[in-house]
N, CA, C and O atoms as CSV, one atom per row, in Angstrom:
chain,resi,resn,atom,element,x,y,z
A,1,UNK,N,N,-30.355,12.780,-0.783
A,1,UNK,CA,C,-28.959,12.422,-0.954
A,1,UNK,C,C,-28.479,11.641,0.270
A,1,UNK,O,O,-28.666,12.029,1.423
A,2,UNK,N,N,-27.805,10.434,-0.086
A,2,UNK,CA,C,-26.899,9.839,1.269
A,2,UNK,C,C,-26.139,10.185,2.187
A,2,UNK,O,O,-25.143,10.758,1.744
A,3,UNK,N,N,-26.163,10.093,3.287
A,3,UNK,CA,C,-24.937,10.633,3.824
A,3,UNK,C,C,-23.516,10.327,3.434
A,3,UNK,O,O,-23.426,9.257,2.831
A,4,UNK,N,N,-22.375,10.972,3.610
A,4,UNK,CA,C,-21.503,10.651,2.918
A,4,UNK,C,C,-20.874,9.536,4.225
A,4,UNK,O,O,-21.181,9.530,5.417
A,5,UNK,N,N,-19.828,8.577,3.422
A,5,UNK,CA,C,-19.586,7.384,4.386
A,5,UNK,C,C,-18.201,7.458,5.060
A,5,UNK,O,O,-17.281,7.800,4.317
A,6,UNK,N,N,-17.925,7.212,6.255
A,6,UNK,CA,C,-17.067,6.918,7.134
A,6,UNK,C,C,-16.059,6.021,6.187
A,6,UNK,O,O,-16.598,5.046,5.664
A,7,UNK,N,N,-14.913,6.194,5.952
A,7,UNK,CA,C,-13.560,5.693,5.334
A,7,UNK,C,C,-12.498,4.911,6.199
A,7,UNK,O,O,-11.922,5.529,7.095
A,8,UNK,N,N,-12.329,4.127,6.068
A,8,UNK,CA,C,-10.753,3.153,6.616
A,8,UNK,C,C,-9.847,2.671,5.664
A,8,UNK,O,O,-10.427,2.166,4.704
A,9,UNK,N,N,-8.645,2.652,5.598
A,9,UNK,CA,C,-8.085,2.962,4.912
A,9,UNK,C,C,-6.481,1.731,5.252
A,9,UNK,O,O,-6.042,2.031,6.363
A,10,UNK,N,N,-5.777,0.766,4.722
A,10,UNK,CA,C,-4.896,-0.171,5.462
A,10,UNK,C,C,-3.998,0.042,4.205
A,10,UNK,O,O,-4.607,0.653,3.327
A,11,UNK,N,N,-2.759,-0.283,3.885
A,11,UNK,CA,C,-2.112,-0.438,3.303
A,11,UNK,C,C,-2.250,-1.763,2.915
A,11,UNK,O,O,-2.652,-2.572,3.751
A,12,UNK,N,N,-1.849,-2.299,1.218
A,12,UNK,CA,C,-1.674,-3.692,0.867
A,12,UNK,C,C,-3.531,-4.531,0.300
A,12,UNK,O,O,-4.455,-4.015,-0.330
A,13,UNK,N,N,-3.456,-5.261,0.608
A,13,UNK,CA,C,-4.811,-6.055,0.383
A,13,UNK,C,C,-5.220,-6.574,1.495
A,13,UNK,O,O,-4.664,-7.487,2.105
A,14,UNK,N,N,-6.570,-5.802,1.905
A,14,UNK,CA,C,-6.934,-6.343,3.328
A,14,UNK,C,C,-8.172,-6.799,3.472
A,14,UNK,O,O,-8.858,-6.816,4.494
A,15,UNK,N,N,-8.458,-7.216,2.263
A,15,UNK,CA,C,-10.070,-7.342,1.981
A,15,UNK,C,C,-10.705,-9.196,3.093
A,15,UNK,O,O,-11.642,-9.558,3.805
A,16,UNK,N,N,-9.302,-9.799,2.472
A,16,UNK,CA,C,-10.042,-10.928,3.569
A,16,UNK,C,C,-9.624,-11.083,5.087
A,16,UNK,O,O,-9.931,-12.072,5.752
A,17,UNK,N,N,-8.707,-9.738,5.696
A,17,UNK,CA,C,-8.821,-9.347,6.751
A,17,UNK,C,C,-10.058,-8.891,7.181
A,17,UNK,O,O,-10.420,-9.132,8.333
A,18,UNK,N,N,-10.893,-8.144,6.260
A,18,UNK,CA,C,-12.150,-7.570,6.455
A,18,UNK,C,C,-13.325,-8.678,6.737
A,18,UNK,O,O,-14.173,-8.953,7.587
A,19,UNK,N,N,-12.856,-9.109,5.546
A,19,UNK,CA,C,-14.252,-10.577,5.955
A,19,UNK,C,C,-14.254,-11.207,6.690
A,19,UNK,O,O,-15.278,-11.748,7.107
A,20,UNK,N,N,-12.516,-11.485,7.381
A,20,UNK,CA,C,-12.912,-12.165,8.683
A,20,UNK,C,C,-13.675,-11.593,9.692
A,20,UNK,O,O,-14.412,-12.299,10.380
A,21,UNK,N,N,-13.538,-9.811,9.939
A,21,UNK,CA,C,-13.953,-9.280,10.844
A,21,UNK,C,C,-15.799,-9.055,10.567
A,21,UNK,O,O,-16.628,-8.741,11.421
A,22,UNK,N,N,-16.031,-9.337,9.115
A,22,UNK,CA,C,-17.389,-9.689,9.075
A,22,UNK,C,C,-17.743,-10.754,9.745
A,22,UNK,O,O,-18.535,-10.978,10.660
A,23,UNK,N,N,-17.077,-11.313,9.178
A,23,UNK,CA,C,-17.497,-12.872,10.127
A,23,UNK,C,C,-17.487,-13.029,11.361
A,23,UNK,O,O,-18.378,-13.680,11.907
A,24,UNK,N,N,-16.505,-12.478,12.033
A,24,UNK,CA,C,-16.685,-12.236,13.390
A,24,UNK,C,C,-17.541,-11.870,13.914
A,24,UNK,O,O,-17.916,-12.550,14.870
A,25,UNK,N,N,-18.314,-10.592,13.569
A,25,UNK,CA,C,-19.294,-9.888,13.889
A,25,UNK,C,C,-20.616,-11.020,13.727
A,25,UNK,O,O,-21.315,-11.415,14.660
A,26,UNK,N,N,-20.739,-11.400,12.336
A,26,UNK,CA,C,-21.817,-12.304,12.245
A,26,UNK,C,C,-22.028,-14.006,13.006
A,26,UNK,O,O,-22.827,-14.942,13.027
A,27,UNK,N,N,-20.997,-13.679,13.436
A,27,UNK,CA,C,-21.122,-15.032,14.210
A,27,UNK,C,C,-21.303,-14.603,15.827
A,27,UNK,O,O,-21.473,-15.462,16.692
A,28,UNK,N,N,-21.236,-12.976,16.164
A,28,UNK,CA,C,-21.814,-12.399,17.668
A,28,UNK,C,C,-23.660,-12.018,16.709
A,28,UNK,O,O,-24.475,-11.245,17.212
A,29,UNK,N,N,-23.821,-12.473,15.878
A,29,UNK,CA,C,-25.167,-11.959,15.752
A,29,UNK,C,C,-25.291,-10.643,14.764
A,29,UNK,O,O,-26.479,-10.406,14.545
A,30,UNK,N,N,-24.584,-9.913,14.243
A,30,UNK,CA,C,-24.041,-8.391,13.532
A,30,UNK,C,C,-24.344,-9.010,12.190
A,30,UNK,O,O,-23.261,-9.336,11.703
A,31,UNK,N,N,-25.043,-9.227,11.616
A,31,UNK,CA,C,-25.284,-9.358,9.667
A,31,UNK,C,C,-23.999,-8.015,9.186
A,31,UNK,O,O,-23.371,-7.459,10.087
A,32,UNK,N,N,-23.800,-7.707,7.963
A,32,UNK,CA,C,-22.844,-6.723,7.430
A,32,UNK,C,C,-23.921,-5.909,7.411
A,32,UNK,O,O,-23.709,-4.787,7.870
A,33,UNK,N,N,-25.063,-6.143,7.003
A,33,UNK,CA,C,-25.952,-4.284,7.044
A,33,UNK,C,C,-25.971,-3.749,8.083
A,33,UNK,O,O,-25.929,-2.518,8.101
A,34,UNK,N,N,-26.059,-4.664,9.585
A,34,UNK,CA,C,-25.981,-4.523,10.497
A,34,UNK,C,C,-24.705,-3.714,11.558
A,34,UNK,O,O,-24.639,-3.120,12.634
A,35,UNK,N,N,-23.881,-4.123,10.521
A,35,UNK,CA,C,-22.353,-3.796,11.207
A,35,UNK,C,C,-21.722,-2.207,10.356
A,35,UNK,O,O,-20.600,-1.718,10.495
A,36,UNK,N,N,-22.980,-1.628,9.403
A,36,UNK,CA,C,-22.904,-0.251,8.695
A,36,UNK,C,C,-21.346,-0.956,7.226
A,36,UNK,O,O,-20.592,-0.432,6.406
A,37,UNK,N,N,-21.568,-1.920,7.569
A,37,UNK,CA,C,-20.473,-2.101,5.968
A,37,UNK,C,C,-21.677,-1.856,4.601
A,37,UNK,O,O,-22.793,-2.226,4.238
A,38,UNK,N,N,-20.530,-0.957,4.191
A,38,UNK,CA,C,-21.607,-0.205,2.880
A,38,UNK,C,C,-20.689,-0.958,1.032
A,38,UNK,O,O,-21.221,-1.128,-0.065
A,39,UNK,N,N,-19.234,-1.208,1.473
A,39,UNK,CA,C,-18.587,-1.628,0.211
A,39,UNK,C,C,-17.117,-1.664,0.537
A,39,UNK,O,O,-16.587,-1.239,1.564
A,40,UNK,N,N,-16.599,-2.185,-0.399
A,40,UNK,CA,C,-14.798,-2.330,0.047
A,40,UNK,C,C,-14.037,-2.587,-1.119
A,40,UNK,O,O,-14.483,-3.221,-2.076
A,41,UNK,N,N,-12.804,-2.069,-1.055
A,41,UNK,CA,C,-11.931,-1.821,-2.553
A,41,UNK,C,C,-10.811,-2.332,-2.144
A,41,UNK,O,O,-10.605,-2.219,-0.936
A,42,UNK,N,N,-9.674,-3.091,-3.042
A,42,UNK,CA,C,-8.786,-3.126,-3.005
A,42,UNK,C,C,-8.095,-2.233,-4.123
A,42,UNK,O,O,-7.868,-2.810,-5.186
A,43,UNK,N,N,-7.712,-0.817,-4.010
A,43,UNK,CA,C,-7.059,-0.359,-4.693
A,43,UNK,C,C,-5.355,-0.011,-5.233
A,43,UNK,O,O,-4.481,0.752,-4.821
A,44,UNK,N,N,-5.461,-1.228,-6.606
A,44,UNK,CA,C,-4.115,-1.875,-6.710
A,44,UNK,C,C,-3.316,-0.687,-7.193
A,44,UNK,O,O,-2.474,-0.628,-6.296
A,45,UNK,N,N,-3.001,0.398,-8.110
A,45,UNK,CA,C,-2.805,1.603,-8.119
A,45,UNK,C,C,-1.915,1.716,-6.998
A,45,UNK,O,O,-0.718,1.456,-6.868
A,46,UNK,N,N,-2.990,2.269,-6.044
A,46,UNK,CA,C,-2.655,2.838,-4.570
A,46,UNK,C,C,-1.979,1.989,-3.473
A,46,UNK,O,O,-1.471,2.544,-2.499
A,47,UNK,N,N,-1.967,0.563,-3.630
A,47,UNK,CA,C,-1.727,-0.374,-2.901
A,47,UNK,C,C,-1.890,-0.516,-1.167
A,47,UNK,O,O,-1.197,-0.849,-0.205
A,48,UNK,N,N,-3.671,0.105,-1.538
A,48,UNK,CA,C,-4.421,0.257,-0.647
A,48,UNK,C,C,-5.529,-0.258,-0.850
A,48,UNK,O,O,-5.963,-0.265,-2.001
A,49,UNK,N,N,-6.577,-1.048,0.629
A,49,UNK,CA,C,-7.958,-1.255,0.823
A,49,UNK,C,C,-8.380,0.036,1.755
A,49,UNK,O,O,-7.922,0.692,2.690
A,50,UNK,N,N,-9.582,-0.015,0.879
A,50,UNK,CA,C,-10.478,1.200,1.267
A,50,UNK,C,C,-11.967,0.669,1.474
A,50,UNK,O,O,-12.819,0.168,0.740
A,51,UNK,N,N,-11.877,1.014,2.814
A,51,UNK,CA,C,-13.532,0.112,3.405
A,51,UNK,C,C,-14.443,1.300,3.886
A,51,UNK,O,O,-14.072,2.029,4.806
A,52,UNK,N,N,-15.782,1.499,3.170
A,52,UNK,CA,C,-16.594,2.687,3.301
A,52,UNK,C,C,-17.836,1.850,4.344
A,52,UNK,O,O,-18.271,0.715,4.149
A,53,UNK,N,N,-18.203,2.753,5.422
A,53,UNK,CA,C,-18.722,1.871,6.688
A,53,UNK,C,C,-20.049,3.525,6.514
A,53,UNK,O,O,-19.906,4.630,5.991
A,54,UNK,N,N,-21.066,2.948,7.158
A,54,UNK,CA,C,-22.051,4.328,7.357
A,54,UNK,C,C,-21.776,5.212,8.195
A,54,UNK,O,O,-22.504,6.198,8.303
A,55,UNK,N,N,-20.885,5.077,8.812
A,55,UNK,CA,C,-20.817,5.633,10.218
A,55,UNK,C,C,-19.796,5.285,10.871
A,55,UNK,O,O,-19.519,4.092,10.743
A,56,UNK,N,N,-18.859,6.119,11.792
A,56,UNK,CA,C,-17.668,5.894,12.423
A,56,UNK,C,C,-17.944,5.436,13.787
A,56,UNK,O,O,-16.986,5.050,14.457
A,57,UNK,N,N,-19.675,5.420,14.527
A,57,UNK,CA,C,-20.207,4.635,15.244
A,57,UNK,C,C,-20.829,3.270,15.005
A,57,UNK,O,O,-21.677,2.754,15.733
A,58,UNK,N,N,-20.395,2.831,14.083
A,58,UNK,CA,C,-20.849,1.348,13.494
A,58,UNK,C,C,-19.835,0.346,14.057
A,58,UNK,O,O,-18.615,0.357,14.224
A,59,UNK,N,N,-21.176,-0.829,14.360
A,59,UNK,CA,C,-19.901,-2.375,14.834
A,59,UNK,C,C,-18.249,-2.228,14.009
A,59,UNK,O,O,-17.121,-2.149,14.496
A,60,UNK,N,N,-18.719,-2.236,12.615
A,60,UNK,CA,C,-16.913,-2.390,11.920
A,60,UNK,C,C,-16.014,-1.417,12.038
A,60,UNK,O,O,-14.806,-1.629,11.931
A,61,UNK,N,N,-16.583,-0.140,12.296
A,61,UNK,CA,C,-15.816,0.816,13.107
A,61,UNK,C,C,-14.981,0.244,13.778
A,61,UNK,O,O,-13.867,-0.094,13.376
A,62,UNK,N,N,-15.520,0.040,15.090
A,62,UNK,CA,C,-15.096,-0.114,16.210
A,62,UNK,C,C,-14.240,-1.760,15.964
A,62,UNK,O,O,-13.326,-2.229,16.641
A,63,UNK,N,N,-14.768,-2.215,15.042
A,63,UNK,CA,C,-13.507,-3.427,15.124
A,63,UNK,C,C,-12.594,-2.809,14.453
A,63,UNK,O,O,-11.502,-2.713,15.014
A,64,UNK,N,N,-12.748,-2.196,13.046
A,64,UNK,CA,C,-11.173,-2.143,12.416
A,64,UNK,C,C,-10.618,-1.141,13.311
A,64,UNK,O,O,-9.387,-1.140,13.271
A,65,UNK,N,N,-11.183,-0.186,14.199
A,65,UNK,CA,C,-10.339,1.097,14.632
A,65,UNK,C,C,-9.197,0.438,15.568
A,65,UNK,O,O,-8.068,0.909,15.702
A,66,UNK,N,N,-9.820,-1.059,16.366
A,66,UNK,CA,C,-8.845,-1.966,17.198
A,66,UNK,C,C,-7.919,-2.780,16.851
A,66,UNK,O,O,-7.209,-3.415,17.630
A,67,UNK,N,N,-7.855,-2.817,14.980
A,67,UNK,CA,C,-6.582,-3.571,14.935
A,67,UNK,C,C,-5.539,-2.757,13.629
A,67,UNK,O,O,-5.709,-1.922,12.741
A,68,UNK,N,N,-4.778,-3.324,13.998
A,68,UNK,CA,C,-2.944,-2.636,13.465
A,68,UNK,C,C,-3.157,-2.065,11.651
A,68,UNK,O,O,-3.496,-2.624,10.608
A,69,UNK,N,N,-2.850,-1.039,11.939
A,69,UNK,CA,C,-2.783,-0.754,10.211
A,69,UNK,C,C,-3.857,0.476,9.858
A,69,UNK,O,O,-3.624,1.490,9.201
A,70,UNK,N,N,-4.694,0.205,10.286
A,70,UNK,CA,C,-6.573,0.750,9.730
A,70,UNK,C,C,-5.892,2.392,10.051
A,70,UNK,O,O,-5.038,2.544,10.925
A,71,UNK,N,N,-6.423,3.574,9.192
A,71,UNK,CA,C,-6.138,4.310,9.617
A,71,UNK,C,C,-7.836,4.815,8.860
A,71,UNK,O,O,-8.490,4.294,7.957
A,72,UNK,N,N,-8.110,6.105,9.771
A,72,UNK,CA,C,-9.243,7.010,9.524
A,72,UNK,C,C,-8.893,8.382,8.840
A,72,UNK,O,O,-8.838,9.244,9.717
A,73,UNK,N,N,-8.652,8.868,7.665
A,73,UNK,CA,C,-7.827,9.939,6.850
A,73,UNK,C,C,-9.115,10.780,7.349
A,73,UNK,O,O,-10.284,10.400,7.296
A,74,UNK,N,N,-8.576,12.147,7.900
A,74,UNK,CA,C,-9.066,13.326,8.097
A,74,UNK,C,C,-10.107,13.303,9.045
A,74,UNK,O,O,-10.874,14.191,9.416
A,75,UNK,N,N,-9.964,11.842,9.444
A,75,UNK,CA,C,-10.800,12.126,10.865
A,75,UNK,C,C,-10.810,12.965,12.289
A,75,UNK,O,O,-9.773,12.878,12.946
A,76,UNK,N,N,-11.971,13.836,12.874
A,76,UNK,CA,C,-11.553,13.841,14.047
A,76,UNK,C,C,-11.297,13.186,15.503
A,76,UNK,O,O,-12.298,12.963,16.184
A,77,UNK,N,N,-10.180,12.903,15.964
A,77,UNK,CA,C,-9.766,12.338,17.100
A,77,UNK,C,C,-11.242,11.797,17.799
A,77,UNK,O,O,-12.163,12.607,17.901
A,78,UNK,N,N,-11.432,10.230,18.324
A,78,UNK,CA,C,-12.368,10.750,19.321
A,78,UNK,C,C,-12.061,11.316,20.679
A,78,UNK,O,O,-10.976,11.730,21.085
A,79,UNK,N,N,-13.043,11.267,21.215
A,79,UNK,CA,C,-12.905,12.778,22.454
A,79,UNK,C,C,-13.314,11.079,23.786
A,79,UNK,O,O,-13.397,11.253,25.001
């Protein structure tokens, strides 16, 4: 069984906010398998994007955790 995946979570449609930050990454060298991006939703319903990453130590982690909006639901704080 997989591990279960690290969640981010923005209000609105943030999907080609996301790709830029793919792109970002892939243009320091980071491919998306590379950067633990596993899939991404815009859920219109909820009027939320929901970006599932492998790991809350992954490159896209650490970019979305640095910009405005991204929130981590039920995460613990890091230390």
């Amino acid at each position: 069984m997989a591990a279960p995946f690290h969640v981010f979570i923005k209000d609105g449609d943030a999907l080609a906010e996301v790709d830029a930050v793919l792109g970002a990454l892939a243009a320091r060298g980071v491919s998306r398998e590379a950067s633990g991006f596993a899939k991404y939703m815009h859920v219109v319903q909820a009027k939320q994007t929901v970006v599932m990453i492998e790991s809350r130590e992954s490159a896209l982690s650490a970019e979305l955790r640095g910009r405005a909006g991204w929130r981590e639901p039920g995460d613990v704080p890091l230390k």
